[in-house]
C-alpha positions in Angstrom: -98.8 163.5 -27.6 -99.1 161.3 -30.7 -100.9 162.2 -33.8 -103.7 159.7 -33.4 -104.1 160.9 -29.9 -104.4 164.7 -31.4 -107.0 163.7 -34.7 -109.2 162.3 -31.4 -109.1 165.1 -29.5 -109.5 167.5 -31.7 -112.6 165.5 -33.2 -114.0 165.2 -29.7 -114.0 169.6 -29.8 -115.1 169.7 -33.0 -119.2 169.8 -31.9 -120.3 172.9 -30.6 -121.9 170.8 -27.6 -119.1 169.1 -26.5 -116.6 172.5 -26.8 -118.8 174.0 -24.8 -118.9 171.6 -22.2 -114.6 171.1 -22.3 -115.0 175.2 -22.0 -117.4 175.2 -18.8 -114.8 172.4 -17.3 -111.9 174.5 -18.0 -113.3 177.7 -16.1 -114.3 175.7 -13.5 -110.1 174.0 -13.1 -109.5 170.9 -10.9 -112.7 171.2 -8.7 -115.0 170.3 -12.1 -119.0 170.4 -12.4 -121.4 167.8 -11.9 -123.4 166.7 -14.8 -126.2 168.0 -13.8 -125.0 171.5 -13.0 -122.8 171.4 -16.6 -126.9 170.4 -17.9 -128.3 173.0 -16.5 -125.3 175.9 -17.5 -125.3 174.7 -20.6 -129.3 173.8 -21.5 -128.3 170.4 -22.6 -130.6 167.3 -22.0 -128.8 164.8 -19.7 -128.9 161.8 -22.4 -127.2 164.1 -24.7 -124.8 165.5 -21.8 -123.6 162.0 -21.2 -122.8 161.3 -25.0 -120.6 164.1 -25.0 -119.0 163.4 -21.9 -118.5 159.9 -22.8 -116.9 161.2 -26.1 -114.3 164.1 -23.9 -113.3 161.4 -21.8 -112.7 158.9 -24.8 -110.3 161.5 -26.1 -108.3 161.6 -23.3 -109.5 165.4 -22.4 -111.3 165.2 -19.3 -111.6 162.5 -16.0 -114.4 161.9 -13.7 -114.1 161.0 -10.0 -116.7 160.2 -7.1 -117.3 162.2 -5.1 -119.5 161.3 -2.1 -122.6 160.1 -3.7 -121.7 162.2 -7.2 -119.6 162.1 -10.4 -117.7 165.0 -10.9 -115.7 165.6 -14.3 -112.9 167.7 -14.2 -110.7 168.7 -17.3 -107.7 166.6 -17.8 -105.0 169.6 -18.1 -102.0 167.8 -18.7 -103.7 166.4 -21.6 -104.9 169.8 -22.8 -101.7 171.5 -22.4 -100.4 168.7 -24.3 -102.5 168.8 -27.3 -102.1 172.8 -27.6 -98.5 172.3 -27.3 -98.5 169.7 -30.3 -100.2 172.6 -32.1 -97.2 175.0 -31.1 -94.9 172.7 -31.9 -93.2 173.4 -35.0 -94.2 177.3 -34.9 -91.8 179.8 -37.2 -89.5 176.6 -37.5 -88.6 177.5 -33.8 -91.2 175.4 -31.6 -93.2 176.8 -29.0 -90.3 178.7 -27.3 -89.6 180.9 -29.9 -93.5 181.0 -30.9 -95.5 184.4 -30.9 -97.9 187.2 -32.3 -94.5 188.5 -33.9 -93.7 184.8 -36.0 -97.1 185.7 -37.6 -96.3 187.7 -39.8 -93.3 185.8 -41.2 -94.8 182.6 -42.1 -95.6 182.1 -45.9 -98.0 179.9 -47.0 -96.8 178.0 -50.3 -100.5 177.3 -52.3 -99.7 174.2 -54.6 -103.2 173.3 -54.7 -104.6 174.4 -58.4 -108.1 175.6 -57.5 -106.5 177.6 -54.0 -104.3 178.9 -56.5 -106.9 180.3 -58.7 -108.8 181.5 -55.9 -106.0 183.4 -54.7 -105.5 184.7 -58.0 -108.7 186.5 -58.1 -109.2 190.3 -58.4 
């Protein structure tokens, strides 16, 4: 996944409403929800709904098919497994192979940053 692709799909789950919706799709796994039934799980109005869908689907992060006289969006999970393994990529200097709860631990954070600095100073 490229970088550009990443920014937009992590700005597409950073609203409340739409992580919730990519959420509810990701329970529900390839056979997806109907826009009405993700409107009425998730108490969203349906002009809203289709905003954020529209906005998910822009970033690559879900699909939507017919089905019979419906749409049904489903989450894209190649692209999510994608995107979380971006995140994992460089982990501990080792990528996501080597990547875990233990690697924690060992990472250090150099500040740079004068005023984290002083914050981080503080007693």
């Amino acid at each position: 996944m490229k970088t550009n692709e990443v920014v937009k799909a992590l700005s597409a789950l950073a609203q409340e409403s739409r992580l919730a919706v990519f959420r509810l799709l990701v329970e529900q796994g390839p056979d997806g929800l109907t826009p009405g039934t993700i409107a009425d799980k998730l108490d969203i109005p349906a002009p809203t709904l289709s905003f954020h869908l529209k906005e998910l689907a822009s970033a690559g992060l879900i699909s939507s098919r017919q089905q019979g006289r419906f749409i049904v969006y489903t989450t894209d999970f190649v692209a999510m497994r994608e995107l979380v393994e971006f995140l994992y990529q460089n982990c501990c200097g080792v990528g996501i192979d080597g990547c875990g709860p233990e690697c924690v631990p060992a990472i250090k954070v150099k500040v740079t940053h004068p005023k984290v600095k002083a914050l981080g100073s503080r007693k």
